[in-house]
N, C-alpha and C positions, 0 to 999 in steps of 0.2 A: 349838552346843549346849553345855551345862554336861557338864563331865565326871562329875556323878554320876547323869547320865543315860545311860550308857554302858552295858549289860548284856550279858553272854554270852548266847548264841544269838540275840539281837539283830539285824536287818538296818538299815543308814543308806546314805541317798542320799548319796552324797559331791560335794564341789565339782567341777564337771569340767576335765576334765584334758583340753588341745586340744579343745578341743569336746566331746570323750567323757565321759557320765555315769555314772559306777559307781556300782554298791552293793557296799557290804561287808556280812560277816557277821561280830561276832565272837566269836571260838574260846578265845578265854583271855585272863584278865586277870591280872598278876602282877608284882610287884616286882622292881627289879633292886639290886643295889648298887653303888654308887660308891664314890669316893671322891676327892676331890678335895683337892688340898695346896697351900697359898702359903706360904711359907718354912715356919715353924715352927709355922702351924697348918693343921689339916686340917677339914676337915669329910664327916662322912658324907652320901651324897646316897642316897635310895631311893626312887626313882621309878618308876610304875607303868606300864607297857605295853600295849600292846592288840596282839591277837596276830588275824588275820583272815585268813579269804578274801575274794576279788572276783570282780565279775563286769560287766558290758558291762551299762548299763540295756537297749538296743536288740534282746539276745540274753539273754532270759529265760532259756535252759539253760547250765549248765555255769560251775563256780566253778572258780577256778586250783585251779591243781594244788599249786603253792608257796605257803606263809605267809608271810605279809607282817606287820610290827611296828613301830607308831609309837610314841611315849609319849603318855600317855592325853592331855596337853593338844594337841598334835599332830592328834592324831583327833579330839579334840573340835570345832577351830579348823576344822577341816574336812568332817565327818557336816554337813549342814545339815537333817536331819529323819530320823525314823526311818522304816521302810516295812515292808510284808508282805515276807517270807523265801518266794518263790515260785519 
């Protein structure tokens, strides 16, 4: 998916992980700051986040409990379609 297809309150079928198909929901989008330095120059980095629960495609109920954070290109490289939030 393009990352500016990425919206809060959102559900995406994610690539699956050993066989298993998740969806995420996600809960917050937000920048962080970096900064990153080689010798004598620096550059700022602020790169945006995607802040989510998941769940088991195969067990409709019940999102984790913990939030999980990828950076938005991260999530994007991996959502392969958006779905109903059910």
């Amino acid at each position: 998916m393009n990352p500016d297809e990425i919206k809060i309150g959102h559900c995406y079928s994610m690539t699956p992980i050993k066989g298993r198909r998740t969806i995420a929901r996600v809960t917050k989008l937000f920048r962080i700051s970096a900064l990153a330095a080689y010798e004598t120059e620096s550059l700022e980095l602020n790169p945006v986040v995607v802040r989510f629960v998941w769940r088991h495609a195969a067990y409709p109920t019940g999102w984790s409990t913990r939030q999980q954070q990828l950076l938005l290109d991260a999530f994007a490289l991996a959502a392969e379609n958006e779905v109903a939030c059910t």
